[in-house]
C-alpha positions in Angstrom: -237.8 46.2 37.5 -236.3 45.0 41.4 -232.8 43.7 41.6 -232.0 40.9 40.5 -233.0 42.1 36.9 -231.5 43.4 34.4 -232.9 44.5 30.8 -232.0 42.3 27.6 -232.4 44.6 24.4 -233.7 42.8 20.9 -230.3 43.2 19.2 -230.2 43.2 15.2 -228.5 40.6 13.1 -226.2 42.9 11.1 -225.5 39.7 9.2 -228.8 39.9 7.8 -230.0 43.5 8.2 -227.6 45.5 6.7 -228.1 49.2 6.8 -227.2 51.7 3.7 -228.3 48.6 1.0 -229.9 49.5 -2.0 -233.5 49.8 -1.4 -234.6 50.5 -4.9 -236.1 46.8 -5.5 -238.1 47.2 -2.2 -239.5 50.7 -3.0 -240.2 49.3 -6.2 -242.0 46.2 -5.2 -244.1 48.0 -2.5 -244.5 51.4 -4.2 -242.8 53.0 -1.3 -242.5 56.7 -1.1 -238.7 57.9 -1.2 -240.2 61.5 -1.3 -242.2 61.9 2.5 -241.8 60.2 6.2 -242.4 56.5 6.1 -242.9 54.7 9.8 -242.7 51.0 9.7 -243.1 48.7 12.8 -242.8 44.8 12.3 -243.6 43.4 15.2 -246.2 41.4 17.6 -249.3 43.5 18.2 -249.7 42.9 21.6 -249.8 45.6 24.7 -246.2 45.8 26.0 -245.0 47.0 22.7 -247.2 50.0 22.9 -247.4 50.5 19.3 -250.7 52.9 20.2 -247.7 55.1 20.9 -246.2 54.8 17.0 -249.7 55.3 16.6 -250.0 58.5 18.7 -246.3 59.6 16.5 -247.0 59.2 13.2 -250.5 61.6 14.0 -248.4 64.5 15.0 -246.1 63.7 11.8 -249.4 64.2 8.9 -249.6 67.4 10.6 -246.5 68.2 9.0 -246.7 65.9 6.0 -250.3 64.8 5.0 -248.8 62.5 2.5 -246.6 60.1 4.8 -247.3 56.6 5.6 -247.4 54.2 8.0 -246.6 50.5 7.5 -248.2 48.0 10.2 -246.4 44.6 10.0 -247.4 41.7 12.3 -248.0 38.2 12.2 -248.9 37.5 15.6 -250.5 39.3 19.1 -253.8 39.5 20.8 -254.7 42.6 19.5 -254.4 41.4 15.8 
């Protein structure tokens, strides 16, 4: 970035994502594991949000834990 930038962080809307709910409906409904490492991304597939990199992450954590999971989420993006 050249001045006169600045970087704008995604914020979270705590009004809707609330952190320490119960989660047992969701693990329910989706047959989460509560048990291993679960990775989840939800967002746009495209190159700037270098998800080859969650990727690349979540390879070095089966070799700890061959049963974890990683959960994909997009709607949009080119690479979809």
């Amino acid at each position: 970035m050249k001045p006169p930038s600045e970087a704008i962080s995604n914020g979270i809307d705590l009004s809707i994502f609330k952190p320490g709910l119960d989660t047992s409906e969701l693990v329910s409904k989706y047959g989460v594991r509560t048990d291993v490492p679960v990775i989840l991304y939800v967002g746009r597939l495209d190159g700037e949000k270098r998800v080859d990199l969650i990727v690349k992450a979540f390879a070095e954590v089966l070799k700890s834990n061959r049963r974890s999971s990683f959960w994909p989420v997009s709607a949009s993006g080119w690479i979809r």
